[in-house]
PLY file of the C-alpha trace (Angstrom):
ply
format ascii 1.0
element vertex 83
property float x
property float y
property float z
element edge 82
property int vertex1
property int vertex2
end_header
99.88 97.90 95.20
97.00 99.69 97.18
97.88 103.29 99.00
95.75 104.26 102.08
95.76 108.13 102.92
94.96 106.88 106.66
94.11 110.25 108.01
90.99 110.67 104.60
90.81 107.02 104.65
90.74 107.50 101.16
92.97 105.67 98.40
95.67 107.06 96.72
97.00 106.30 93.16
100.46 108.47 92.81
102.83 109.05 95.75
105.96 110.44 95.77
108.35 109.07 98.61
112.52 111.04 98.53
114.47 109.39 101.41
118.13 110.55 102.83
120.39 107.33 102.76
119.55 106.85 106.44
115.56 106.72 105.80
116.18 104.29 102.32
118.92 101.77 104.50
115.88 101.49 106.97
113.13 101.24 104.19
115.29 98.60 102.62
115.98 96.59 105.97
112.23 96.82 107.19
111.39 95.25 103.53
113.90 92.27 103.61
112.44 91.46 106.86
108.80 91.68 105.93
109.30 89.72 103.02
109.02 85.96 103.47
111.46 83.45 102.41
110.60 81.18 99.57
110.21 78.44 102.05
107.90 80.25 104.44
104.50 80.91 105.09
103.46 84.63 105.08
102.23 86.16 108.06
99.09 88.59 107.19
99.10 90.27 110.45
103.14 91.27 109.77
103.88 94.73 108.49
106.23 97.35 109.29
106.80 101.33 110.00
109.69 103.05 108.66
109.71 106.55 110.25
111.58 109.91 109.33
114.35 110.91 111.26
112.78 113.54 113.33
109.55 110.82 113.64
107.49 113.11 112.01
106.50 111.15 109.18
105.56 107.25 109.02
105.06 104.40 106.28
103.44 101.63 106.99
104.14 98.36 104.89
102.14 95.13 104.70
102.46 92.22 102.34
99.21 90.41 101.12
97.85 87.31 99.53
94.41 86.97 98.32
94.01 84.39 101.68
95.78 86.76 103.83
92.86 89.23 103.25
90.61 87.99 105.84
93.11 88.51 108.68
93.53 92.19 107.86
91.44 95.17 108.98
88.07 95.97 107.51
89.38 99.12 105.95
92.71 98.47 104.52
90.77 95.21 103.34
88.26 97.29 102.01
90.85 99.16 99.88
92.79 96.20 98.34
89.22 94.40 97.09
87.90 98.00 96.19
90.81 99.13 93.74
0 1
1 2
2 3
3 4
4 5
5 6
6 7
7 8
8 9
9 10
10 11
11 12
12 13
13 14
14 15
15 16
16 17
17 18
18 19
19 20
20 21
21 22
22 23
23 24
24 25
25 26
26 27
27 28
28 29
29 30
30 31
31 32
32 33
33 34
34 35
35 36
36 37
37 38
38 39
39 40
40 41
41 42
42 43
43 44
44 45
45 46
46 47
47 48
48 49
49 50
50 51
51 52
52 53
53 54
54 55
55 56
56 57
57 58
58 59
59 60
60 61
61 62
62 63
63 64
64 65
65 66
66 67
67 68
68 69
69 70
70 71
71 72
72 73
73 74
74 75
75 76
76 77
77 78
78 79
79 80
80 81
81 82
């Protein structure tokens, strides 16, 4: 797991995430589609946002392999070889 603060561009090792029911039924949706089926190739350039209600807030999701790496960008690549 690798955690971007994207505003520092800096990495991040704890984060605490609290979620009403409506923000953790979209977390959980965004995940089951980002995550490939056994029989399916994973698509590096696929990731997700799950937003706050009000659309103040955002996480951003991706799912990497070490072959996937080259098709990301330089910095969130740089983060995932870095730590």
């Amino acid at each position: 797991m690798r955690i971007l603060d994207e505003i520092n561009d800096n990495p991040l090792e704890y984060v605490l995430i609290m979620l009403t029911i409506s923000e953790a039924r979209q977390f959980l949706r965004a995940l089951q589609k980002l995550v490939p089926q056994e029989d399916k190739e994973l698509d590096p350039t696929n990731h997700i946002h799950v937003t706050d209600d009000d659309l103040s807030r955002q996480v951003t999701i991706g799912i990497y392999t070490p072959s996937s790496l080259q098709h990301l960008h330089e910095r969130v690549r740089r983060l995932v070889e870095e730590n």
